[in-house]
C-alpha positions in Angstrom: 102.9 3.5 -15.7 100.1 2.4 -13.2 102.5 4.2 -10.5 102.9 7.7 -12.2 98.7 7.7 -12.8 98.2 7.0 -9.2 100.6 10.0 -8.5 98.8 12.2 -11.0 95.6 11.3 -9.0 96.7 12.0 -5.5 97.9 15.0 -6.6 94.8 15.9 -8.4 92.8 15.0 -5.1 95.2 17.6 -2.9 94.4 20.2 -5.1 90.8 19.5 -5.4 90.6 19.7 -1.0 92.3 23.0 -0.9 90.5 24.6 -3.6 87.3 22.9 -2.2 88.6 24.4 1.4 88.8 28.0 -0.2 85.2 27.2 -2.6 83.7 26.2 0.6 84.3 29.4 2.4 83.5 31.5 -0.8 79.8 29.7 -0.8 79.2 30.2 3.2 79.8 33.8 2.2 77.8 34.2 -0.8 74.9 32.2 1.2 75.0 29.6 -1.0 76.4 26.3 1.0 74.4 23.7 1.1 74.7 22.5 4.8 77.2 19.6 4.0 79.8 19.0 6.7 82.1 16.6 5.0 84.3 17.9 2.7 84.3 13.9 0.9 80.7 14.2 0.8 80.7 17.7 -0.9 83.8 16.7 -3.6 81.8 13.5 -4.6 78.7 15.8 -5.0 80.6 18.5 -7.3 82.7 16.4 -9.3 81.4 12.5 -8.0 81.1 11.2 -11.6 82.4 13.2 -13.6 86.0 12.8 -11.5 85.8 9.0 -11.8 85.4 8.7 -15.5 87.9 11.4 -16.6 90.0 9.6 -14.4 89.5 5.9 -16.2 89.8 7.9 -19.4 93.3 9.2 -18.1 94.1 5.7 -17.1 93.5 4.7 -20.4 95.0 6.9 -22.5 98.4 6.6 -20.2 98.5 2.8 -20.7 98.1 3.5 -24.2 100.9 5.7 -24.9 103.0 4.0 -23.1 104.3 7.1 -21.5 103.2 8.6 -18.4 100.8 11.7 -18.7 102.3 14.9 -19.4 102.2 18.4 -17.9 99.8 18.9 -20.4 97.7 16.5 -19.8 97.6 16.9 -16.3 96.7 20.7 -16.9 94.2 20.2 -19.3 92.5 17.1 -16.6 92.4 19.8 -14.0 91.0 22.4 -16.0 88.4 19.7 -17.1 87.0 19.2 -13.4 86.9 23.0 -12.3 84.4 23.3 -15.2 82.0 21.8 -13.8 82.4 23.5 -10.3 79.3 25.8 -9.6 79.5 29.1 -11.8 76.9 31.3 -10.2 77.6 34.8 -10.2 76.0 37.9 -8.6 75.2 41.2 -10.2 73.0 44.1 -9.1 71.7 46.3 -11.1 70.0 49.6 -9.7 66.6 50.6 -10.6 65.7 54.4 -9.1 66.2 56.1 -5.6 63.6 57.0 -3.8 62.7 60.7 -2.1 65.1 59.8 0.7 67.6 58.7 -1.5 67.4 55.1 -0.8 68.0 52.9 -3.6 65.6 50.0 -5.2 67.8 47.1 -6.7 67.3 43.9 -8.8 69.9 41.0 -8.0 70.6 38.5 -11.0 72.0 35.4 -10.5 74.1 34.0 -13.7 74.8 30.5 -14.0 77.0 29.0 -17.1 77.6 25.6 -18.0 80.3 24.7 -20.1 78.0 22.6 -22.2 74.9 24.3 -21.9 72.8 24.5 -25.4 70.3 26.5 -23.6 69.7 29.5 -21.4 66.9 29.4 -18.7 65.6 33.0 -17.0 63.9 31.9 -14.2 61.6 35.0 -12.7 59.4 35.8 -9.4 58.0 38.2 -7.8 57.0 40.5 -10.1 54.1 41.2 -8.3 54.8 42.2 -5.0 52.3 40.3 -3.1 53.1 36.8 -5.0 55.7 35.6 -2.2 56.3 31.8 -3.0 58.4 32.4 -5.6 60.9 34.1 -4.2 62.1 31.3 -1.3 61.7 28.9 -4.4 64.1 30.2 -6.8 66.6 30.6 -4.1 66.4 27.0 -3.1 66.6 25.9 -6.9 69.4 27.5 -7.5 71.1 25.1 -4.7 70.0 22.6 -7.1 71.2 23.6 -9.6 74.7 24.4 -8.1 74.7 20.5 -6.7 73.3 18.6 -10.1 75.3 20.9 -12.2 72.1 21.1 -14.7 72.9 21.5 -18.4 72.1 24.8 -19.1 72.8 28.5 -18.6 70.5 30.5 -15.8 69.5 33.8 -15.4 67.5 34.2 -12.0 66.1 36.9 -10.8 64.0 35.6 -7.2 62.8 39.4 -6.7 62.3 41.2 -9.6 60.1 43.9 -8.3 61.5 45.2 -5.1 59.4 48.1 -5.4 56.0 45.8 -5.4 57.7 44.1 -2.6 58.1 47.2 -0.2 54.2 48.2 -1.0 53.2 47.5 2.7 50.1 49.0 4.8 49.8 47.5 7.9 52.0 44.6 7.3 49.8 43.9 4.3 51.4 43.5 1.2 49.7 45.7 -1.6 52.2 45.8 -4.4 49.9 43.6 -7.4 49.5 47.6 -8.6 52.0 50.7 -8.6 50.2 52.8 -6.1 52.5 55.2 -5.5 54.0 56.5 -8.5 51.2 56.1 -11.0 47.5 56.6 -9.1 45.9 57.7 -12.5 46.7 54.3 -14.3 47.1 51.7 -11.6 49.1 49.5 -13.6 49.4 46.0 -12.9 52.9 45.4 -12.7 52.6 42.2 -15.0 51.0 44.4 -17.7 53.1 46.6 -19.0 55.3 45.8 -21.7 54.1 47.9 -23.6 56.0 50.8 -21.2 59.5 49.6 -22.1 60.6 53.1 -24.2 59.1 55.3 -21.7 61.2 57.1 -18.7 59.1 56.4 -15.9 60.1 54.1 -13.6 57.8 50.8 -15.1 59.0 52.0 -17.9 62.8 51.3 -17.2 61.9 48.8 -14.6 60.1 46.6 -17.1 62.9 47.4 -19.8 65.2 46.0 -17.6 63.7 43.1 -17.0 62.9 42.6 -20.8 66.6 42.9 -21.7 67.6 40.8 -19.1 65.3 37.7 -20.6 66.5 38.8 -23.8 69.0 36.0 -24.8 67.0 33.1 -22.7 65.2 30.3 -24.8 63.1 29.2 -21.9 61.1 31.6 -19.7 59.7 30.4 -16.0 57.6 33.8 -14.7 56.8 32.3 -11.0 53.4 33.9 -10.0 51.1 32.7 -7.0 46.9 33.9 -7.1 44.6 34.7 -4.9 43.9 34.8 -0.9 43.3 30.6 -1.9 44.6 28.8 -5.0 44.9 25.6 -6.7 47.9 25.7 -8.8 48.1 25.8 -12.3 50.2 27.2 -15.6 48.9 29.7 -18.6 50.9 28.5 -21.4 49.9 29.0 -25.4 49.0 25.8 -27.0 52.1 25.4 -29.4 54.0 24.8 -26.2 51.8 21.8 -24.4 54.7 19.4 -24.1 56.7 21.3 -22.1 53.8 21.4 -19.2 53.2 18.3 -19.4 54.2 15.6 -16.7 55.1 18.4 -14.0 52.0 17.2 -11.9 50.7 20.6 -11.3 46.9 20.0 -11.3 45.6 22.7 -14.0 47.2 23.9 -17.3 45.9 27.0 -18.5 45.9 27.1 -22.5 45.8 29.9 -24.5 45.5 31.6 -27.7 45.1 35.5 -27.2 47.9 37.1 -25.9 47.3 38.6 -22.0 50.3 40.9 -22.6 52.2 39.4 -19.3 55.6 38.8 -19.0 55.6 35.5 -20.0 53.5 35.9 -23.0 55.4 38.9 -24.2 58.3 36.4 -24.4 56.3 33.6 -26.1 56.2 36.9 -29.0 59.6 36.7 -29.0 59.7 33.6 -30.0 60.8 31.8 -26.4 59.1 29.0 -24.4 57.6 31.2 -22.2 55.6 29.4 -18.8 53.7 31.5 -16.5 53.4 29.5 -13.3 50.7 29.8 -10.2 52.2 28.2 -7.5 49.9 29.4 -4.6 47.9 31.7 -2.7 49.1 35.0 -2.4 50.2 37.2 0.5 51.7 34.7 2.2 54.4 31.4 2.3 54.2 28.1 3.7 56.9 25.4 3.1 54.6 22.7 1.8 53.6 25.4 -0.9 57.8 25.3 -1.3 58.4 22.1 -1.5 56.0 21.3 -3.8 57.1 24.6 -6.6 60.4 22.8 -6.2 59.0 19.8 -7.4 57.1 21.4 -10.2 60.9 22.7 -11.3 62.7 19.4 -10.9 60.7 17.3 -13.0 60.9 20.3 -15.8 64.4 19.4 -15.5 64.3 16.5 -15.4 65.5 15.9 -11.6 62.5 13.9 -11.4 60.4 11.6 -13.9 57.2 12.8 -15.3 54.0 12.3 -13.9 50.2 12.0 -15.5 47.1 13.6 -13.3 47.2 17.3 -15.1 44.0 19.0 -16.2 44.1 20.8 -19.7 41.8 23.7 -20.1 41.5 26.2 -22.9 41.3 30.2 -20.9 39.4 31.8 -23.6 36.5 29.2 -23.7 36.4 27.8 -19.8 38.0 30.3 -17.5 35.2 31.9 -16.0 35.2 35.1 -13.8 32.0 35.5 -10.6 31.1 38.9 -9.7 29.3 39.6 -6.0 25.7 40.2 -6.7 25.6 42.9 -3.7 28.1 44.0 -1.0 28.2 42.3 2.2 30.8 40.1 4.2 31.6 37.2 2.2 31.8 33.6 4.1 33.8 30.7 1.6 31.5 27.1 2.6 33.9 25.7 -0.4 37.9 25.3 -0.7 40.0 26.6 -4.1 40.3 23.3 -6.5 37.4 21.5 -5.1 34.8 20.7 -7.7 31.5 22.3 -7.6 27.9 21.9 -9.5 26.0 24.7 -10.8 23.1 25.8 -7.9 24.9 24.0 -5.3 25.4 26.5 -2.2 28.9 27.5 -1.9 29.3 30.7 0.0 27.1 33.0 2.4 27.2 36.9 1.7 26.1 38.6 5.2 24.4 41.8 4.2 22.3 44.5 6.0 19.3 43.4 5.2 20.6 39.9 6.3 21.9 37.0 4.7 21.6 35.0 1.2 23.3 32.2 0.3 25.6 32.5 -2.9 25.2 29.6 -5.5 27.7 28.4 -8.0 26.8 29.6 -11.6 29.1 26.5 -13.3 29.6 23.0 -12.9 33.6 23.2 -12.7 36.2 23.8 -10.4 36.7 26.7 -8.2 40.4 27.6 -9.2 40.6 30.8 -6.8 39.2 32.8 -4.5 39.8 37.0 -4.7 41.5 38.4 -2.1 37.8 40.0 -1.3 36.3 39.6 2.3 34.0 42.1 1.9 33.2 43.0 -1.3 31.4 46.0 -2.7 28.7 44.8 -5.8 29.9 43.7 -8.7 33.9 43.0 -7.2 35.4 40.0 -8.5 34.9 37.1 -6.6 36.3 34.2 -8.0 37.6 31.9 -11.0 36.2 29.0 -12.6 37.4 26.1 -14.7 34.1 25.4 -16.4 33.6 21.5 -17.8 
């Protein structure tokens, strides 16, 4: 008996190396492989466990029986493994063509697990100029293929190509539609409210609607600013699920901003609205550390303490230039400042006057704004 499962498992192994041999090949072309050389090293990560205890639970049942395992069993052991071999899939949906008849697409990434309770859509860069995202949804998806996390995915890391391709100079100008809609201006995170219209936001943002449609748990990856400290906007029913992640500020709310993420939270979804970083611009640290954000969400890594909870209706505060002039920062984003402390210079004709704090708080972003006309938005407090 001991014989015919030792059999049973050499075979099993041979056909786990060739299909892993034809699976590896499959991921190097998809763009998926996770830089692991040994093909021991990469069955153990896919199947590791899992393999070993359906294995002893083989064993068992063939010592019991007295007979050796059958054809059936053997099938049904085999089909066992492969479901829990990675399940992403890609499809591409088109969104419009342009004058010269180039196309604007949205890839989605679909990942189901056999026992997933749960579906997850995991969003960025729905404003064009919020780059972070992007790089970190691709390399959670990696992790998610290598843990084989419980629950279905639906991933979208660029969600607004159009945002994306909003360029002047090199600079990336796509938080608005500029080019299709100069009366309105919309910002692209703001209209859900243009989902039965036949513009172009309208079926854009449709789209992206139906597409969260059967998820229970919504991640909308944003970054703020030209300088940021990061921080969530969540509604206050749904605290626990921020936190622990130790992202520095959680945003609270209780009027609806009509975003993406809060649009789902109306549906009745968790529905998490992340700021991961400055805007306009990626760094790896600013990667790494997203990642880290989503892993201990998971639970990839244990929960943390160290978050500040603040409510956005009663102590987010907005700073408006008092004149134009060229605008010099003498203060970093998430550094705390008191009110009449000196924390920028404003060079105008007539010379220059130093800009005071008007709270005692923390100074969660700086505007994009190096030279801003009067009364342009400046900044956002956290106000104690």
């Amino acid at each position: 008996i001991t014989l015919n499962v030792y059999v049973v498992l050499l075979l099993l192994l041979i056909i786990c190396l060739n299909r892993m041999l034809r699976l590896k090949s499959y991921i190097i072309r998809r763009g998926l492989w996770l830089e692991r050389d040994s093909m021991h090293q990469v069955i153990m990560e896919l199947f590791g466990v899992f393999l070993l205890s359906t294995a002893a639970d083989l064993a068992m049942a063939s010592l019991e029986s007295i007979t050796c395992p059958t054809k059936l069993q053997i099938a049904t052991f085999i089909n066992h493994v492969f479901a829990v071999m990675p399940k992403f899939s890609l499809e591409t949906i088109p969104l419009h063509s342009t004058a010269s008849d180039a196309t604007f697409e949205v890839d989605v990434w679909r990942y189901h697990h056999p026992d997933a309770t749960q579906t997850v859509y995991l969003q960025a860069g729905i404003h064009g100029i919020e780059l972070t995202g992007i790089p970190v949804v691709h390399e959670f998806m990696k992790e998610i293929e290598a843990h084989q996390l419980v629950y279905n995915f639906i991933c979208v890391p660029l969600s607004n190509p159009m945002g994306l391709d909003s360029q002047i100079m090199g600079v990336q100008t796509g938080y608005n539609n500029l080019h299709t809609n100069q009366q309105n201006c919309w910002n692209w995170n703001r209209i859900g409210n243009l989902k039965d219209e036949p513009s172009q936001e309208g079926h854009w943002i449709k789209t992206l609607l139906d597409l969260s449609a059967p998820a229970d748990i919504i991640l909308d990856l944003h970054t703020a600013g030209v300088e940021a400290a990061p921080h969530i906007y969540y509604n206050e029913s749904q605290k626990e699920h921020v936190k622990g992640l130790g992202i520095p500020h959680l945003l609270s709310w209780n009027i609806s901003s009509d975003s993406f993420a809060d649009t789902n939270f109306q549906r009745g979804k968790i529905a998490l609205t992340f700021e991961l970083s400055s805007s306009r611009s990626v760094h790896s640290e600013w990667v790494k550390e997203s990642l880290i954000y989503l892993r201990r969400f998971f639970g990839l890594l244990p929960k943390v303490e160290g978050s500040r909870i603040w409510q956005t209706e009663k102590q987010l505060k907005k700073w408006y230039s008092p004149t134009g002039g060229i605008l010099c920062w003498h203060k970093d984003a998430g550094e705390t400042v008191a009110e009449g402390v000196v924390i920028a210079t404003l060079y105008t004709r007539k010379g220059s006057m130093d800009l005071k704090s008007p709270f005692t708080g923390v100074l969660l972003l700086k505007n994009p704004i190096h030279a801003p006309h009067e009364r342009q938005e400046l900044a956002k407090f956290l106000v104690e």
